[in-house]
C-alpha positions in Angstrom: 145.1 213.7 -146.3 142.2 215.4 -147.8 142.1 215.9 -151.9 142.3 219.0 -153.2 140.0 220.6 -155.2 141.2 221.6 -159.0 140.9 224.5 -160.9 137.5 224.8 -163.0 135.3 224.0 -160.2 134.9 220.2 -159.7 135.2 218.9 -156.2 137.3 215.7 -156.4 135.9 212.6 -155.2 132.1 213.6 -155.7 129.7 212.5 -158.1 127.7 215.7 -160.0 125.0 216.0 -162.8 126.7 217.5 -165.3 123.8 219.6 -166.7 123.3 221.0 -163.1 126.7 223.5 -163.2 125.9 225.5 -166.2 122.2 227.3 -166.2 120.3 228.5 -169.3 119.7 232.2 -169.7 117.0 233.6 -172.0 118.8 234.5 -175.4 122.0 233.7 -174.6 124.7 230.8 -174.6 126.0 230.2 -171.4 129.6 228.3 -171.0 131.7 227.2 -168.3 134.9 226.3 -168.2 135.8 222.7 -166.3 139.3 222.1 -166.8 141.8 223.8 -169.2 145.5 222.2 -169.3 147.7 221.9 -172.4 146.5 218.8 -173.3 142.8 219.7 -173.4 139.8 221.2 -172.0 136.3 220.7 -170.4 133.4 223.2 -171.1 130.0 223.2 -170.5 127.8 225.2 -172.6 123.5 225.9 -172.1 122.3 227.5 -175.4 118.3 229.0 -175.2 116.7 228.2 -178.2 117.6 230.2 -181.4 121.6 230.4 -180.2 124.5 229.1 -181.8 128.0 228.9 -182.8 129.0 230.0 -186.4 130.6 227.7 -188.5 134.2 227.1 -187.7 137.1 225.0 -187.7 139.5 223.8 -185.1 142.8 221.9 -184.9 142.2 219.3 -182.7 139.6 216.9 -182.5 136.7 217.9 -179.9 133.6 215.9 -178.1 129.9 216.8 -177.9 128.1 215.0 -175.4 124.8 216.4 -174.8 123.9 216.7 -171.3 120.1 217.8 -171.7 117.8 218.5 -174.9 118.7 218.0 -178.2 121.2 220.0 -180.3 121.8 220.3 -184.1 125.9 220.4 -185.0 126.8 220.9 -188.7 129.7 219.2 -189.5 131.6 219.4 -192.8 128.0 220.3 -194.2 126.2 217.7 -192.8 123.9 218.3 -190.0 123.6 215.7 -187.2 121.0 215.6 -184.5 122.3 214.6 -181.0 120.2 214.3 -177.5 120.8 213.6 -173.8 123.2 210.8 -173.5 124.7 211.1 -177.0 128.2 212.2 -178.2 129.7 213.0 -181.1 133.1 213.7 -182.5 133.7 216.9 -184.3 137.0 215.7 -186.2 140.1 218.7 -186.6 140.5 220.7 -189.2 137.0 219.8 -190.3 133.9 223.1 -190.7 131.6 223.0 -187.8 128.7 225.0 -186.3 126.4 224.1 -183.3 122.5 224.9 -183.7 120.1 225.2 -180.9 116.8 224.3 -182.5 115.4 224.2 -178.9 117.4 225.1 -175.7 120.0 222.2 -175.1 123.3 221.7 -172.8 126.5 220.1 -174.0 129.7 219.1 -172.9 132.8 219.9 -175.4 136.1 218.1 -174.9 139.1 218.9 -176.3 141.2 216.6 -177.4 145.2 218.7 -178.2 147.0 216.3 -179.6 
């Protein structure tokens, strides 16, 4: 019986480059959504150099594992520098922003609970 492909876009059973399903786009950030369920969520994001995400806070803990580049995320006032390969955890409750000093691609998970 074959496996069925999910919602987001992911074909089961087959490896993929991350950083290949979501393209940068000349002044712009760029996301796409992987998976979204009650328990948490997948979404790629491409930023062009210059973009960003304002400072904000969520209530769950979320991911940032940087598929491409290097990003700059502000968290709780204290900037961190993360490239290719690297992750970091943006803890709840906790200000954050995301700063693309040069065009980068992350993943963000999640985490509701």
């Amino acid at each position: 019986m074959p496996i069925q492909k999910q919602s987001g876009g992911l074909d089961p059973a087959k490896s993929v480059r991350l950083a290949d399903l979501v393209e940068y786009q000349p002044g712009s950030i760029v996301s796409r959504t992987l998976v979204q369920k009650t328990v948490g969520s997948l979404t790629l994001f491409a930023f062009d150099e210059g973009q960003g995400l304002s400072e904000h806070s969520a209530p769950f803990d979320a991911y940032v594992t940087v598929q491409d580049g290097i990003g700059e995320l502000v968290i709780g006032g204290v900037a961190v520098s993360c490239a290719t390969g690297e992750t970091v955890l943006m803890p709840a409750n906790i200000p954050h922003a995301v700063n693309a000093r040069q065009r980068f691609k992350m993943l963000l998970t999640m985490i509701r609970g």
